[in-house]
PyMOL Python script that loads the backbone (N, CA, C, O; Angstrom):
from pymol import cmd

cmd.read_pdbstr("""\
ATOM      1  N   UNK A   1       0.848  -1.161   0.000  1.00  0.00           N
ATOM      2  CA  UNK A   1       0.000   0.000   0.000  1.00  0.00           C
ATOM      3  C   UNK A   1       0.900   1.232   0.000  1.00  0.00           C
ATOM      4  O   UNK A   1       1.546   1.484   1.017  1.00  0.00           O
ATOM      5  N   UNK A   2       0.981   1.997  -1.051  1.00  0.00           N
ATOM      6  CA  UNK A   2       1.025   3.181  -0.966  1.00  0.00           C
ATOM      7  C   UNK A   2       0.367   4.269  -0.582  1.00  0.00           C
ATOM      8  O   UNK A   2      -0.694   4.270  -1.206  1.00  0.00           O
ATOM      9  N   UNK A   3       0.437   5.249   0.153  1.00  0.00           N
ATOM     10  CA  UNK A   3       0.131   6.176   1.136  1.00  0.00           C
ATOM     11  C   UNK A   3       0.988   7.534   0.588  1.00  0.00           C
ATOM     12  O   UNK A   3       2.198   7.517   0.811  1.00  0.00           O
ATOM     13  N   UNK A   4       0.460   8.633  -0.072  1.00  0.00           N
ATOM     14  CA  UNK A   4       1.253   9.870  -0.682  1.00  0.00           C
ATOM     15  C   UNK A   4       0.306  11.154   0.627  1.00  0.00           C
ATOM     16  O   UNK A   4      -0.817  10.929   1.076  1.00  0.00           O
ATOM     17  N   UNK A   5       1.062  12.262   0.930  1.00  0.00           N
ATOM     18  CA  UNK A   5       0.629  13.157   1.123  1.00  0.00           C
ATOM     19  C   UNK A   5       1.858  14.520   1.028  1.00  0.00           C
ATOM     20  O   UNK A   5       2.933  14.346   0.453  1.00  0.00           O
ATOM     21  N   UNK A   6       1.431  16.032   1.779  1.00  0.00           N
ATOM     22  CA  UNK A   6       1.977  16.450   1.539  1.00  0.00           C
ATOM     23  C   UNK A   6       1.571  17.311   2.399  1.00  0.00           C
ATOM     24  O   UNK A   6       0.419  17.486   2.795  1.00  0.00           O
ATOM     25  N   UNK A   7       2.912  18.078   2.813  1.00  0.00           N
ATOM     26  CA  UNK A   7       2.712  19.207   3.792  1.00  0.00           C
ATOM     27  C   UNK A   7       1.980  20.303   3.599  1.00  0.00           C
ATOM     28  O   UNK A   7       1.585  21.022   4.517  1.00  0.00           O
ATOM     29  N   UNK A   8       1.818  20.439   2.718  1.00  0.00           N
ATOM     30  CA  UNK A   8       1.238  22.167   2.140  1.00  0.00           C
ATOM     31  C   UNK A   8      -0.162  21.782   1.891  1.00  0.00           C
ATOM     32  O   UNK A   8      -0.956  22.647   1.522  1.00  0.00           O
ATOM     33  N   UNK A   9      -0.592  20.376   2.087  1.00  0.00           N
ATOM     34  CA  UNK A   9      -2.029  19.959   1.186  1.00  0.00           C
ATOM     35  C   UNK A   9      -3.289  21.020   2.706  1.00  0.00           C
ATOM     36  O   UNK A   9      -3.513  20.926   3.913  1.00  0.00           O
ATOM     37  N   UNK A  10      -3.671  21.796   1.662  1.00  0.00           N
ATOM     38  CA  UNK A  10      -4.894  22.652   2.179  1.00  0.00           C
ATOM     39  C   UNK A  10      -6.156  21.495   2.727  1.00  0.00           C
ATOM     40  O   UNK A  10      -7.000  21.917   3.516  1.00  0.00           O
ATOM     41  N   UNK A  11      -6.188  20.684   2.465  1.00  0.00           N
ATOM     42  CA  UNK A  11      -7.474  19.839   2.608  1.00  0.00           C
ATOM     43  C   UNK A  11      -7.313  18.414   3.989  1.00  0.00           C
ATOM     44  O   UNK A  11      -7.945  18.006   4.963  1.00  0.00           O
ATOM     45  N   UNK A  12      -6.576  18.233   3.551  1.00  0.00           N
ATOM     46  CA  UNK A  12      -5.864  17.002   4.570  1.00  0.00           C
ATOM     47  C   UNK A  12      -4.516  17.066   5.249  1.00  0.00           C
ATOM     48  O   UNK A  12      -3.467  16.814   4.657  1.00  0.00           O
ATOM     49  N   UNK A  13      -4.609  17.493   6.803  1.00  0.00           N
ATOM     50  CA  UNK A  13      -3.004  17.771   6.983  1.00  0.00           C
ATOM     51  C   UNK A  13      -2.140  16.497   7.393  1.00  0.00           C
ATOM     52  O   UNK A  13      -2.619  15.471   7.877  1.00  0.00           O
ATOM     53  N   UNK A  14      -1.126  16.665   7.191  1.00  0.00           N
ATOM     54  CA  UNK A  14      -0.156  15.442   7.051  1.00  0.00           C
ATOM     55  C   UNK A  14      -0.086  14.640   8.378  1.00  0.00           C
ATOM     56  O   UNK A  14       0.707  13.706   8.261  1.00  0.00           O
ATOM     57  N   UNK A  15      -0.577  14.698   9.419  1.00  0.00           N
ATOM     58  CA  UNK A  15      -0.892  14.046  10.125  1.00  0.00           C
ATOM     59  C   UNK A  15      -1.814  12.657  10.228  1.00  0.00           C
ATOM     60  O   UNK A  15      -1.790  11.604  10.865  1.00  0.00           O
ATOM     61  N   UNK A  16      -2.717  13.357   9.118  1.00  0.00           N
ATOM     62  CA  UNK A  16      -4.137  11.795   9.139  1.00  0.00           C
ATOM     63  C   UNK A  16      -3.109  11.060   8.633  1.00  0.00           C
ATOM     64  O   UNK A  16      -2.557  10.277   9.407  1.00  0.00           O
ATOM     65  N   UNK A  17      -2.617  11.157   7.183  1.00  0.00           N
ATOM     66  CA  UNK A  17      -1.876  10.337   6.682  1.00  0.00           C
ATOM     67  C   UNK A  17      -0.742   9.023   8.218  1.00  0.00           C
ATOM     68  O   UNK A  17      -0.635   7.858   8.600  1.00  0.00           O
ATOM     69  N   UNK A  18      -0.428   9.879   8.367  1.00  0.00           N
ATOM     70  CA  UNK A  18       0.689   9.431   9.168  1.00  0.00           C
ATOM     71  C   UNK A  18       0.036   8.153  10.798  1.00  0.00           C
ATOM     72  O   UNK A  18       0.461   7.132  11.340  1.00  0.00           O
ATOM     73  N   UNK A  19      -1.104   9.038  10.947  1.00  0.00           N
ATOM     74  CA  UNK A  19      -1.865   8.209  12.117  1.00  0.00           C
ATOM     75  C   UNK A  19      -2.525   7.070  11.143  1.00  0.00           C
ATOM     76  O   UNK A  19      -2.546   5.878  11.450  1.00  0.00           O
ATOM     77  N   UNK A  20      -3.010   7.551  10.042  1.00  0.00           N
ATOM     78  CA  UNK A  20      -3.489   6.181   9.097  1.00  0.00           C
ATOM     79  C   UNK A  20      -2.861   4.962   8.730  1.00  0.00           C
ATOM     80  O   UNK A  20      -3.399   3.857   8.660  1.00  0.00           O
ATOM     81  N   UNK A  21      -1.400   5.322   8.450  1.00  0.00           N
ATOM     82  CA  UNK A  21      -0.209   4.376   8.258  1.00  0.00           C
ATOM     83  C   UNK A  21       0.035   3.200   9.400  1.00  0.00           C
ATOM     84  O   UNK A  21       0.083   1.971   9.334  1.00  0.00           O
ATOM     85  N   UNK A  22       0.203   4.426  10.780  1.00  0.00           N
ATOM     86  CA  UNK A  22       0.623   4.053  11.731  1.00  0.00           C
ATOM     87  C   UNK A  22      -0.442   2.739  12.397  1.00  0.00           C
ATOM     88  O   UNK A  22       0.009   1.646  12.739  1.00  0.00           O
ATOM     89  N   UNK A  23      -2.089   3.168  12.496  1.00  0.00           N
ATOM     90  CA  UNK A  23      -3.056   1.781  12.481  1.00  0.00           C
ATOM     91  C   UNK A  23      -2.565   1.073  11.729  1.00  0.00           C
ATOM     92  O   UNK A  23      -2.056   0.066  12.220  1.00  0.00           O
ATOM     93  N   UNK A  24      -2.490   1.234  10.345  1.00  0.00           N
ATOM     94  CA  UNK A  24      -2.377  -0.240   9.216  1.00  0.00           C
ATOM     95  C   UNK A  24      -1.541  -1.020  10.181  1.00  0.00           C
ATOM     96  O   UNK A  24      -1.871  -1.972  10.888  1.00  0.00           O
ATOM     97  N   UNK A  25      -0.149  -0.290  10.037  1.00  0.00           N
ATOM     98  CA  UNK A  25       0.986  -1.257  10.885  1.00  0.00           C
ATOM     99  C   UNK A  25       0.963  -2.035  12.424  1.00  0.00           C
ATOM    100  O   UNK A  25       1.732  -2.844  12.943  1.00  0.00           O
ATOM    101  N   UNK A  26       0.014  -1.545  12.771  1.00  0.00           N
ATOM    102  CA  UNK A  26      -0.186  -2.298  14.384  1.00  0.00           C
ATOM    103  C   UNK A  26      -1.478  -3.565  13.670  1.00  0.00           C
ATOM    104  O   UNK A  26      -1.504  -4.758  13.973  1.00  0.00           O
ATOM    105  N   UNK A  27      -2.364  -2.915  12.766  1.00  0.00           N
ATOM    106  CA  UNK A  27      -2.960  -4.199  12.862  1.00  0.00           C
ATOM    107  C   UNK A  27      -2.420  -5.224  11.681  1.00  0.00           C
ATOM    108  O   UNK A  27      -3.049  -6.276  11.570  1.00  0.00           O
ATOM    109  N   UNK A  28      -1.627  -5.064  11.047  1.00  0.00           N
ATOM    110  CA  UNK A  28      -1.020  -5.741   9.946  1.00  0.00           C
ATOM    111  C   UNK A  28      -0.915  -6.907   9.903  1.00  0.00           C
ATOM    112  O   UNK A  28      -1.256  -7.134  11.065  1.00  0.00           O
ATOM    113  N   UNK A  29      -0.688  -7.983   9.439  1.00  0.00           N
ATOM    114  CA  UNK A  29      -0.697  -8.973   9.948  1.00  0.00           C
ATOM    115  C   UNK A  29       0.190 -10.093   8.628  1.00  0.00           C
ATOM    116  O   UNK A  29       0.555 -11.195   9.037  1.00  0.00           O
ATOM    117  N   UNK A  30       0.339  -9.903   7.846  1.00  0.00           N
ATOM    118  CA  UNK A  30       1.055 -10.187   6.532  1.00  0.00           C
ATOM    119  C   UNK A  30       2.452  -9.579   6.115  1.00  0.00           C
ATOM    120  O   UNK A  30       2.865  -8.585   6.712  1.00  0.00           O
ATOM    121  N   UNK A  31       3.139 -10.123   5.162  1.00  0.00           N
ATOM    122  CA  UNK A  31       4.500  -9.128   5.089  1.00  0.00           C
ATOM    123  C   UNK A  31       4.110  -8.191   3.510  1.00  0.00           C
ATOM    124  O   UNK A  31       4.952  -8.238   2.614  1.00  0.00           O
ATOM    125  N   UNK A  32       3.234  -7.647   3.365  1.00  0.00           N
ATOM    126  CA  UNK A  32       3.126  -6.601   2.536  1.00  0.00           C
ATOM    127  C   UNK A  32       4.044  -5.600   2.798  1.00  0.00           C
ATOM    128  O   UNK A  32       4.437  -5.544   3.963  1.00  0.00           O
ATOM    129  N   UNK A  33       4.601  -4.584   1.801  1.00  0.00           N
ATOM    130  CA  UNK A  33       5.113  -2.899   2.157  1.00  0.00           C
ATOM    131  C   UNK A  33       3.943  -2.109   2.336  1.00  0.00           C
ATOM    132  O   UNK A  33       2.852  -2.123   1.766  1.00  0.00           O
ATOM    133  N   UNK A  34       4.388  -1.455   3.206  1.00  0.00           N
ATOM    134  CA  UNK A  34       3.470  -0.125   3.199  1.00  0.00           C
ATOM    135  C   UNK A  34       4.106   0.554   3.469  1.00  0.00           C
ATOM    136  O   UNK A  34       4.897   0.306   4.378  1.00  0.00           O
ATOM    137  N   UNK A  35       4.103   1.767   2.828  1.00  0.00           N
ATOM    138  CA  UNK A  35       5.387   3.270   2.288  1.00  0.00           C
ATOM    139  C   UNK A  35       4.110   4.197   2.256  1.00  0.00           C
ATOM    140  O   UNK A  35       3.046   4.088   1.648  1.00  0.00           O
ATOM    141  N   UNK A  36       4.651   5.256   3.228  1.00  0.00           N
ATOM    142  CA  UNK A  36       3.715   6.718   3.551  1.00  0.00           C
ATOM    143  C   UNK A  36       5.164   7.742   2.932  1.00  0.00           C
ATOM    144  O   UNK A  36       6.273   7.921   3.436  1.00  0.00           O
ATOM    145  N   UNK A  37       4.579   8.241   1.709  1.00  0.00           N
ATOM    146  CA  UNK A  37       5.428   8.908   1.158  1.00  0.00           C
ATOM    147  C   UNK A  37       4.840  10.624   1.577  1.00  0.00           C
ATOM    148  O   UNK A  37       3.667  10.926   1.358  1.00  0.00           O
ATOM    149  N   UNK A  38       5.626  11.419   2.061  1.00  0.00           N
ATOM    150  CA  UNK A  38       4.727  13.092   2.417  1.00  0.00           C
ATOM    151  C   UNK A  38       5.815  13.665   1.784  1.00  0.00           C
ATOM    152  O   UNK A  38       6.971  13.321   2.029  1.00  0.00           O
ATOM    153  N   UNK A  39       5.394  14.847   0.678  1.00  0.00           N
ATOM    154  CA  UNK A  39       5.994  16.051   0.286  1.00  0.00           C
ATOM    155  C   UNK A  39       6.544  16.592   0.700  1.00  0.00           C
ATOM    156  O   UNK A  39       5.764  17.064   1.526  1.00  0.00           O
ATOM    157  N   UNK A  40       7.775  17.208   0.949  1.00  0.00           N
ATOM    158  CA  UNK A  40       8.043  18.755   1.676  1.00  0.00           C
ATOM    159  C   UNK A  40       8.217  19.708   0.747  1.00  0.00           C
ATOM    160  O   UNK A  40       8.728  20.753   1.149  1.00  0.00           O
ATOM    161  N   UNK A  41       7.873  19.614  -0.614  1.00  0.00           N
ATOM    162  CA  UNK A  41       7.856  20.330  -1.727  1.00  0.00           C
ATOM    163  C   UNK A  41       6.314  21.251  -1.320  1.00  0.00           C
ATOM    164  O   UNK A  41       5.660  20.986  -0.312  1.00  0.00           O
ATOM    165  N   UNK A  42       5.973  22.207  -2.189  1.00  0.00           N
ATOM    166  CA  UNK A  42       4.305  22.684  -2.379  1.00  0.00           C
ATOM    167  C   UNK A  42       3.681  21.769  -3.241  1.00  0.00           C
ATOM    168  O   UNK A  42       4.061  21.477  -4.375  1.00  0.00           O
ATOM    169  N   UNK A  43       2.810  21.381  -2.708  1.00  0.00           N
ATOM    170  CA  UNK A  43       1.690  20.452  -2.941  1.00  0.00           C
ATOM    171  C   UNK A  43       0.490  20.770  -2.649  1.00  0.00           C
ATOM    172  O   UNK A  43       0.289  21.318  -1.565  1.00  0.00           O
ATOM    173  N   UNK A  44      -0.679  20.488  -3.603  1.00  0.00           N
ATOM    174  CA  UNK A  44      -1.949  19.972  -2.451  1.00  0.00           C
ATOM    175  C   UNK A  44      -2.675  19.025  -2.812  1.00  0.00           C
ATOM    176  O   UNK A  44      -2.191  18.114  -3.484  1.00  0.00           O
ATOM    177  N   UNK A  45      -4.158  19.032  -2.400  1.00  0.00           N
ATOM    178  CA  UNK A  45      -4.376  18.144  -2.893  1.00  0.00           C
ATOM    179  C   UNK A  45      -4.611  17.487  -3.453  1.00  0.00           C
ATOM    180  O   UNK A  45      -4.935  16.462  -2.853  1.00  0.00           O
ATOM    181  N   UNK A  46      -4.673  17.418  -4.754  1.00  0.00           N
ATOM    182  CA  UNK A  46      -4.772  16.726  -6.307  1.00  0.00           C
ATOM    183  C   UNK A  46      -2.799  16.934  -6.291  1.00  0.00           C
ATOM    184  O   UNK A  46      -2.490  17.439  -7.371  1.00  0.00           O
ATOM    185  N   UNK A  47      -2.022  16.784  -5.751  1.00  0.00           N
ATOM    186  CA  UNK A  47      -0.720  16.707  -6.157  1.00  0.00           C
ATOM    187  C   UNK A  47      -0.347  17.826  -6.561  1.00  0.00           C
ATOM    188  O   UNK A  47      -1.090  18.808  -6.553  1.00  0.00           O
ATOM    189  N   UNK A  48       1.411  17.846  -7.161  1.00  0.00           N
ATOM    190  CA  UNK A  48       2.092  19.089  -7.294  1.00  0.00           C
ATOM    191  C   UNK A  48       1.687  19.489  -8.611  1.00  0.00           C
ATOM    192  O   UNK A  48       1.381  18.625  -9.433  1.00  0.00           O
ATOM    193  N   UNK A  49       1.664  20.359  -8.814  1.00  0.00           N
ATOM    194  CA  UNK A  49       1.252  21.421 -10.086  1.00  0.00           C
ATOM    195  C   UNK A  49       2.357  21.078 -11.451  1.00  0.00           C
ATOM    196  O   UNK A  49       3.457  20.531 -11.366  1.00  0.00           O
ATOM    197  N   UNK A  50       1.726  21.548 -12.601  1.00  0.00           N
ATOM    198  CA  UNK A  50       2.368  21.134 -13.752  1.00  0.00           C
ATOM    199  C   UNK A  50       2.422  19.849 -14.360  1.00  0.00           C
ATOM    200  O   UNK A  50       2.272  18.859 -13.644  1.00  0.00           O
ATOM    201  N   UNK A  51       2.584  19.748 -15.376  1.00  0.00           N
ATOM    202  CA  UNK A  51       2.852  18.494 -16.611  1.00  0.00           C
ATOM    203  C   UNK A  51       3.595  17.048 -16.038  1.00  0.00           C
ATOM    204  O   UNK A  51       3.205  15.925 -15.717  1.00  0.00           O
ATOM    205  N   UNK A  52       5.154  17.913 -16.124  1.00  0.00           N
ATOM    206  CA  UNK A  52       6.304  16.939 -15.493  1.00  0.00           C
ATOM    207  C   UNK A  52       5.849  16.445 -14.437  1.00  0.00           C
ATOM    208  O   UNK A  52       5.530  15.256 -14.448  1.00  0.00           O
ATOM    209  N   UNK A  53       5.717  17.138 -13.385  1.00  0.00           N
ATOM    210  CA  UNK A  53       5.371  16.524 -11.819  1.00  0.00           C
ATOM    211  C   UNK A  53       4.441  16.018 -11.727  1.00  0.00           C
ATOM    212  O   UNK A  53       4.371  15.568 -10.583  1.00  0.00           O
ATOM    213  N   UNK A  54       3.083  15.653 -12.619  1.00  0.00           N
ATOM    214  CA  UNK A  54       2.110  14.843 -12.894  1.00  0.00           C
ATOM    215  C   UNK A  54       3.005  13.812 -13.276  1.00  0.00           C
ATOM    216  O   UNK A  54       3.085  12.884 -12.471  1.00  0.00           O
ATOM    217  N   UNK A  55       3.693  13.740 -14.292  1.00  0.00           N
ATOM    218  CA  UNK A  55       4.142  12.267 -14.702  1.00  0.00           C
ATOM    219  C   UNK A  55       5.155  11.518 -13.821  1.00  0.00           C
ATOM    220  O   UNK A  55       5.405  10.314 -13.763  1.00  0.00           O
ATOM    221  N   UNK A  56       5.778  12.787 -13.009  1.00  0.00           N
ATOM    222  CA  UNK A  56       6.614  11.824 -12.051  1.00  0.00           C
ATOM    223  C   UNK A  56       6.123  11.651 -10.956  1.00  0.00           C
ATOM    224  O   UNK A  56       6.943  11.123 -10.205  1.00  0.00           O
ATOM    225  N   UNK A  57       5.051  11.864 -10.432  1.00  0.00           N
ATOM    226  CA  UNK A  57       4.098  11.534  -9.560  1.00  0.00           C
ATOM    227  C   UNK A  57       3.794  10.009  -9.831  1.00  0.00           C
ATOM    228  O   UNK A  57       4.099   9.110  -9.048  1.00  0.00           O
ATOM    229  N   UNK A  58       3.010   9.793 -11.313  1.00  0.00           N
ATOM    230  CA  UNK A  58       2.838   8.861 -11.874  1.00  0.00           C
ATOM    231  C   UNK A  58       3.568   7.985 -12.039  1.00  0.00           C
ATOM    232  O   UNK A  58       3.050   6.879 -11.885  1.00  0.00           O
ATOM    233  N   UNK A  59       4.806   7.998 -12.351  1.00  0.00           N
ATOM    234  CA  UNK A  59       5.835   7.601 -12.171  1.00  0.00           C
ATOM    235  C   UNK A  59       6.269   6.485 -11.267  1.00  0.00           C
ATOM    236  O   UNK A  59       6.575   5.311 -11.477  1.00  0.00           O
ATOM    237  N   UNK A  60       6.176   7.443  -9.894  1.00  0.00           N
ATOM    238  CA  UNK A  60       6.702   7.088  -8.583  1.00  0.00           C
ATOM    239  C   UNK A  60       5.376   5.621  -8.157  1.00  0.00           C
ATOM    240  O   UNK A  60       5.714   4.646  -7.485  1.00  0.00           O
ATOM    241  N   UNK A  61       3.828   5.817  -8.765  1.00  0.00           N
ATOM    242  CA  UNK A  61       3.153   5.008  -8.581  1.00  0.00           C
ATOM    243  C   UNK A  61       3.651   3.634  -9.422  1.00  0.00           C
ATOM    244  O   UNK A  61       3.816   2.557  -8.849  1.00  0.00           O
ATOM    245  N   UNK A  62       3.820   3.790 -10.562  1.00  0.00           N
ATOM    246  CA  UNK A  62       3.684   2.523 -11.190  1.00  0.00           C
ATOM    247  C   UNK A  62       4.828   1.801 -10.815  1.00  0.00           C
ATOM    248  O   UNK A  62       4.842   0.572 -10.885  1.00  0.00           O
ATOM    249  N   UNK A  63       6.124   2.683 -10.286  1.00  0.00           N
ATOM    250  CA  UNK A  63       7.199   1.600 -10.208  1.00  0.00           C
ATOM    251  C   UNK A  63       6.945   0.984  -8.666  1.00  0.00           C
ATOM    252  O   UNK A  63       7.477   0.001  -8.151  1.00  0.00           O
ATOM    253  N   UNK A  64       6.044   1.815  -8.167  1.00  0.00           N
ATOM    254  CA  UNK A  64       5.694   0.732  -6.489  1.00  0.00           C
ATOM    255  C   UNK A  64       5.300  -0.256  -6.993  1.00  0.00           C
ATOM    256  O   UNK A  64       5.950  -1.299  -6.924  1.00  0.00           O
ATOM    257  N   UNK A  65       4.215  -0.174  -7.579  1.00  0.00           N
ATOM    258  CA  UNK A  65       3.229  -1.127  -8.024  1.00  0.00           C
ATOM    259  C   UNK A  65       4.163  -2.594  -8.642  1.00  0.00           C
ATOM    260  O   UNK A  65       4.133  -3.692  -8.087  1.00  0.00           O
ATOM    261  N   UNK A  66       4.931  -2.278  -9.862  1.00  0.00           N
ATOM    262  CA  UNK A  66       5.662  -2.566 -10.028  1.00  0.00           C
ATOM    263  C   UNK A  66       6.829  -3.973  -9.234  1.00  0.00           C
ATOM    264  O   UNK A  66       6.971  -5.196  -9.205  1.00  0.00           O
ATOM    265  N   UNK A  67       7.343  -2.865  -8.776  1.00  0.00           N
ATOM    266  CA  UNK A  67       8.329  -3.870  -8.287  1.00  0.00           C
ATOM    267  C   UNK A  67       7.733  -4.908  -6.887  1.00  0.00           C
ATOM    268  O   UNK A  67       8.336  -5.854  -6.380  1.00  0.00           O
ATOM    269  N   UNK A  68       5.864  -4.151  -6.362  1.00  0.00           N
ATOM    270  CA  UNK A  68       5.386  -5.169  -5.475  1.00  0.00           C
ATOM    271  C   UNK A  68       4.808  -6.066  -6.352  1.00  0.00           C
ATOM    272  O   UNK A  68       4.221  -6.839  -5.594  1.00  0.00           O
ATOM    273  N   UNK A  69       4.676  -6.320  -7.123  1.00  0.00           N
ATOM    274  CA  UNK A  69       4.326  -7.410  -8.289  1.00  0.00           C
ATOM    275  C   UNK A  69       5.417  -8.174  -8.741  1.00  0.00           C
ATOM    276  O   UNK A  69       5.253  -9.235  -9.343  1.00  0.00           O
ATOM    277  N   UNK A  70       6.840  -7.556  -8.415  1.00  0.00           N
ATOM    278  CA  UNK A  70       7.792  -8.661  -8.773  1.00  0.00           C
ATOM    279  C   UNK A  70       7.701  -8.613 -10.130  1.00  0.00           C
ATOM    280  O   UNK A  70       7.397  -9.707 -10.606  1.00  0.00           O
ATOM    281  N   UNK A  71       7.878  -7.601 -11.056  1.00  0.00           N
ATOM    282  CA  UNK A  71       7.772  -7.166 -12.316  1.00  0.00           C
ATOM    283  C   UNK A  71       8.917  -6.189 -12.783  1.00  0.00           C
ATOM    284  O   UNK A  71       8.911  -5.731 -13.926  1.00  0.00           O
TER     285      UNK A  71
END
""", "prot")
cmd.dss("prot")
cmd.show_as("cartoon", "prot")
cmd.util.cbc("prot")
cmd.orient("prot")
């Protein structure tokens, strides 16, 4: 499970994220990853602004995905 947030996000402050993570992992019970990735760039919430940083946003998803597929 991937988990993205970001400091600057106007809507959700980086805390839920972090207390959200933090449940998964106490009740976890399998050896899955779970990676809480947070911004310290400007962000909000639909992600960082512009073209590029959409695709490397995108990016950063598919190669999680990715390499948890053993692909």
């Amino acid at each position: 499970m991937l988990i993205t947030s970001s400091i600057f996000d106007n809507r959700v402050l980086y805390s839920e994220p972090v207390k959200y993570i933090a449940k998964l992992r106490d009740v976890k019970e399998d050896d899955n990853e779970q990676l809480l990735k947070c911004k310290m760039e400007a962000a909000g919430h639909g992600g960082m602004s512009g073209r590029d940083n959409a695709i490397k946003e995108l990016a950063e998803e598919y190669s999680f995905i990715l390499k948890n597929a053993k692909i």
